[in-house]
C-alpha positions in Angstrom: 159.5 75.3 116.8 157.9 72.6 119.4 160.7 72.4 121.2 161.5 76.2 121.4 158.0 76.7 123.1 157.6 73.7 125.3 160.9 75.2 127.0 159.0 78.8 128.1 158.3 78.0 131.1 156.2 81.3 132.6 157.9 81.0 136.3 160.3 83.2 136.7 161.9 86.1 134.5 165.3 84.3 133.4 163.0 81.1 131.6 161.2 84.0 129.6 165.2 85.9 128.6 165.6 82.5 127.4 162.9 81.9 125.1 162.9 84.8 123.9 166.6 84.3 122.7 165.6 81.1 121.2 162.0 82.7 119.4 164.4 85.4 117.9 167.0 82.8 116.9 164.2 80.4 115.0 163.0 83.5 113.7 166.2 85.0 112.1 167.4 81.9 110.4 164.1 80.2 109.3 164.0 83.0 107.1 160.0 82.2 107.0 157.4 85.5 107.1 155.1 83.5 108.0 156.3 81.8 110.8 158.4 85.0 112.2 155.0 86.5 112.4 153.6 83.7 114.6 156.5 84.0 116.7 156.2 87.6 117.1 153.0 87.1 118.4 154.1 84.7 120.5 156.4 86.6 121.8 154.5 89.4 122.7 151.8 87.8 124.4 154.2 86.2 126.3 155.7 89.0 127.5 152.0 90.8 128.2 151.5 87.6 130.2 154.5 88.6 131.9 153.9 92.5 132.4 150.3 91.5 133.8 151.5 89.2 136.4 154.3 91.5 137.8 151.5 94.4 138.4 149.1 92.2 139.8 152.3 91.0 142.5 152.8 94.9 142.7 149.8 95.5 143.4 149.1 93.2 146.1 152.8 94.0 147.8 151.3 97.8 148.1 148.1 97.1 149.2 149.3 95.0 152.3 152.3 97.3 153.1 149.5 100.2 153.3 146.5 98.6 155.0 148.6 96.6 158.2 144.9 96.0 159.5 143.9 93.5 156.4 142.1 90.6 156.7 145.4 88.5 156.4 147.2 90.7 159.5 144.4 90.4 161.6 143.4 86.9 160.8 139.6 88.0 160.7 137.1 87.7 157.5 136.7 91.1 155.4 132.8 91.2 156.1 131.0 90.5 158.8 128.8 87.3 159.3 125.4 87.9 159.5 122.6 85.2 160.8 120.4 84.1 157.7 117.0 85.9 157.5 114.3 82.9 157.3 112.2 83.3 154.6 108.7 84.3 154.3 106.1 82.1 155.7 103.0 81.9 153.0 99.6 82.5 154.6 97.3 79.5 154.6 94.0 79.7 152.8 92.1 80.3 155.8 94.7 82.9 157.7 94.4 84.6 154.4 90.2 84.9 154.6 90.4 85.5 157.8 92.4 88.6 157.3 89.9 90.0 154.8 87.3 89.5 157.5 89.0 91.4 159.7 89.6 94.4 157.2 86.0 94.6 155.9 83.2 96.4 158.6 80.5 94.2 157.6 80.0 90.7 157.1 77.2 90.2 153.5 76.1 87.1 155.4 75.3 89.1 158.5 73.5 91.5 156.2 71.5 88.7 154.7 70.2 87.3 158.0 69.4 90.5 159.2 67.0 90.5 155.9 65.8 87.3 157.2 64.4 88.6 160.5 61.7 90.8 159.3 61.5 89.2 155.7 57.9 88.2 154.2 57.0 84.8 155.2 55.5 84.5 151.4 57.5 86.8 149.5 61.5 87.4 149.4 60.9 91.4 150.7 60.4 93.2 153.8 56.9 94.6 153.5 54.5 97.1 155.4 54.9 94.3 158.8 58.1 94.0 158.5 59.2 97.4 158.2 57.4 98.5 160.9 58.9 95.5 162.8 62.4 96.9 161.6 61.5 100.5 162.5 60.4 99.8 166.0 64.4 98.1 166.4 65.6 101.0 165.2 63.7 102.8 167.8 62.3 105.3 164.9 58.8 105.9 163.6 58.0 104.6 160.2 56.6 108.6 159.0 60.1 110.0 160.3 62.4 111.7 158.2 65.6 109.6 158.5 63.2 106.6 157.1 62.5 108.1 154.4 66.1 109.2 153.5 66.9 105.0 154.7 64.7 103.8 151.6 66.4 106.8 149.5 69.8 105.6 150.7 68.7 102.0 149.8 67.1 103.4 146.2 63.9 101.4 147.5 61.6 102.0 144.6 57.8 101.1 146.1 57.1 102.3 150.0 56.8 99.4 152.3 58.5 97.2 150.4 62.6 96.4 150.4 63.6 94.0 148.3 66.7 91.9 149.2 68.9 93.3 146.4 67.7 97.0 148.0 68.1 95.8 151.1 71.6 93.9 150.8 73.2 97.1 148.3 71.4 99.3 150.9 73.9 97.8 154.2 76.8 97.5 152.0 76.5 101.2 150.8 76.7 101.8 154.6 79.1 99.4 155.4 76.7 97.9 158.4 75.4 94.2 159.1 73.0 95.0 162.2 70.6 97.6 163.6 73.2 98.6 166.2 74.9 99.8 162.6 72.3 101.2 160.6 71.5 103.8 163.7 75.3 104.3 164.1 74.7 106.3 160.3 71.7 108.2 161.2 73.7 111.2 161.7 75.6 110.4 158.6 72.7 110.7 156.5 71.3 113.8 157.8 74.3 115.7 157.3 74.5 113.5 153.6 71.2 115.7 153.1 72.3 118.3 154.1 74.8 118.6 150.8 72.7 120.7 148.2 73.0 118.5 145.3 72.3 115.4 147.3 69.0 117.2 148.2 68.4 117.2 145.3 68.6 114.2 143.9 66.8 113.3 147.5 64.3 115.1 146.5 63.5 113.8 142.6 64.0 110.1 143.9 60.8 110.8 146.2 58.6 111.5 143.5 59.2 107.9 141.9 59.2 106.3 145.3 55.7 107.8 146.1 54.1 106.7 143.2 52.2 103.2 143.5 52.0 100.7 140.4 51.0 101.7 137.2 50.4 105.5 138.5 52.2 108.0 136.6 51.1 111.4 138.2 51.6 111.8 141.9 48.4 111.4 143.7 47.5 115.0 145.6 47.4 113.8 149.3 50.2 111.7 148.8 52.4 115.0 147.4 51.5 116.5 150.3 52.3 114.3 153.1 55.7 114.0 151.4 56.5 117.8 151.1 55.9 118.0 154.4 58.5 115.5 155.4 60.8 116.0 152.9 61.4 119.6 154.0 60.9 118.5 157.8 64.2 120.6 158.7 64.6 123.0 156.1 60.6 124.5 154.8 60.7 127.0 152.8 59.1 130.0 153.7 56.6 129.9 150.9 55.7 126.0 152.0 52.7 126.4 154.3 51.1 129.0 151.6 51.6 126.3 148.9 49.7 123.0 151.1 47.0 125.7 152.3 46.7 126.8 148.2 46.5 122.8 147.2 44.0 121.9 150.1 41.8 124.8 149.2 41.5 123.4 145.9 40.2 120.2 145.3 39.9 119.9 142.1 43.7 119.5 141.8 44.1 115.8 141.6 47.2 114.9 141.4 51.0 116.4 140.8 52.9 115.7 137.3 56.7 115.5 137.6 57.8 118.1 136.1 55.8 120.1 138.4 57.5 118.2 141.2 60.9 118.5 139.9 60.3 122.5 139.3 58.7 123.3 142.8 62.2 123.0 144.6 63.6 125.5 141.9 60.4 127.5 142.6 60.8 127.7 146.6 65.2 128.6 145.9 63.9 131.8 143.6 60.8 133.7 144.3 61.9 134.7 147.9 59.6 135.2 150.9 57.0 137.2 149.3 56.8 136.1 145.7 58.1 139.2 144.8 60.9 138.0 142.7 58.3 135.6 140.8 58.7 136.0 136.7 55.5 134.7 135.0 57.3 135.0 131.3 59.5 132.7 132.1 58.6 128.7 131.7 57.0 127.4 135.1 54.6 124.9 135.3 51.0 126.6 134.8 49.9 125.6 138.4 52.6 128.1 139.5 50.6 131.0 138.1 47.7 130.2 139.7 49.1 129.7 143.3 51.0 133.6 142.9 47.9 134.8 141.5 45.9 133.2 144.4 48.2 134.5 146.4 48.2 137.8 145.7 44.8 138.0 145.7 44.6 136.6 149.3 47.3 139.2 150.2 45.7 142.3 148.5 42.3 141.7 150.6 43.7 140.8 153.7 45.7 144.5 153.2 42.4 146.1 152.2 40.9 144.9 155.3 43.0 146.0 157.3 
């Protein structure tokens, strides 16, 4: 059996014939099962071997007699060659920070000098000097309107007074580092005010912000000053008539928040006259005496006519 498969040589198709003569002679007279099954085996792979070959030569022969333009014709590669791309160059630690610089529009260190310039020289705030040093850069009055939307904007919680946390939180929320900044938003915030629920909440902060330490109801003349600015460009028609009704009674000391709080629902539904003013329903008790007040005033002044 060695010998018979040592002498199958794969090359051409007359060494196969003969090993296949000899594999079906050895088979035939070894009168084995076993072994004419191995040889069959043999035999066939063999010839699968063979089959294989001849289509892969086939093959080839027909794609060159078709395609006369083949790399091997026209003694040029299949693909092009391309120049290798070079490979990404890693930003250094400081390109990197650099970058970040560049893609924020403020610097927090910038922020915290600017804090520095009209800081306290005994307490880490701005107080009453400093803000009015910082209002006179910012070529504004410290009683103006857009002040006091600035300390809403920086959720400053006392008046004259920013703390550096306020004042730091305040610039970022803006996205400013300088003066030149913080007037660039003034138009901002106006319009920002102009959004009815940001009145709003405008408006509730400034109760809080008005109040000094330890007070709890909003002292009279303070509430006063404070409606007036607060509704600087919007007063509602009933305004004046409320200050004249608070003034004329001094024995009203001092304004509770809920009252506060209500008084902007009160100016949105009781319309010019007070006409559309509902004393069942739940407002604040001062409320009833101003319409009655008011009325009264309105029903002499028609009688004297």
């Amino acid at each position: 059996m060695g010998k018979c498969l040592s002498c199958c040589e794969p090359v051409n198709s007359s060494s196969n014939s003969s090993c296949d003569d000899n594999l079906s002679g050895l088979a035939v007279g070894g009168g084995d099962n076993t072994k004419s099954q191995e040889i069959s085996q043999a035999k066939e792979a063999k010839r699968s071997q063979t089959s294989s070959a001849n289509y892969k030569s086939q093959l080839s022969s027909s794609s060159k007699a078709s395609n006369p333009s083949s790399a091997e014709a026209s003694g040029k590669k299949m693909f092009p060659t391309y120049s290798k791309i070079p490979p990404i160059k890693k930003q250094a630690n400081g390109d990197s920070k650099r970058l970040s610089l560049l893609c924020r529009d403020y610097s927090e260190q910038d922020i915290h000098n600017l804090f520095e310039a009209y800081r306290d020289i005994s307490h880490d705030m701005i107080l009453a000097e400093g803000i009015e040093t910082f209002c006179k850069d910012l070529d504004v009055k410290p009683e103006e309107f857009i002040v006091l939307i600035l300390a809403w904007k920086f959720q400053a919680a006392t008046m004259c007074c920013f703390t550096r946390e306020e004042f730091v939180q305040g610039c970022k929320c803006l996205k400013v580092d300088s003066v030149k900044g913080i007037r660039s938003k003034f138009n901002d915030l106006l319009l920002e005010v102009q959004n009815k629920q940001n009145f709003r909440d405008f408006y509730r902060w400034t109760y809080k912000f008005g109040l000094e330490s330890g007070q709890r109801t909003l002292p009279i003349d303070m509430a006063i000053i404070l409606w007036k600015l607060i509704f600087t460009r919007t007063e509602p028609p009933i305004l004046k008539h409320w200050l004249d009704f608070l003034a004329k009674h001094p024995d009203i000391r001092g304004i509770p928040k809920d009252t506060w709080d209500m008084f902007l629902n009160f100016t949105e539904q009781v319309g010019d006259d007070l006409s559309a003013y509902d004393d069942t329903e739940a407002w604040p008790s001062l409320f009833d005496d101003f319409v009655e007040y008011e009325n009264d005033f309105r029903n002499q002044n028609v009688k004297t006519d």
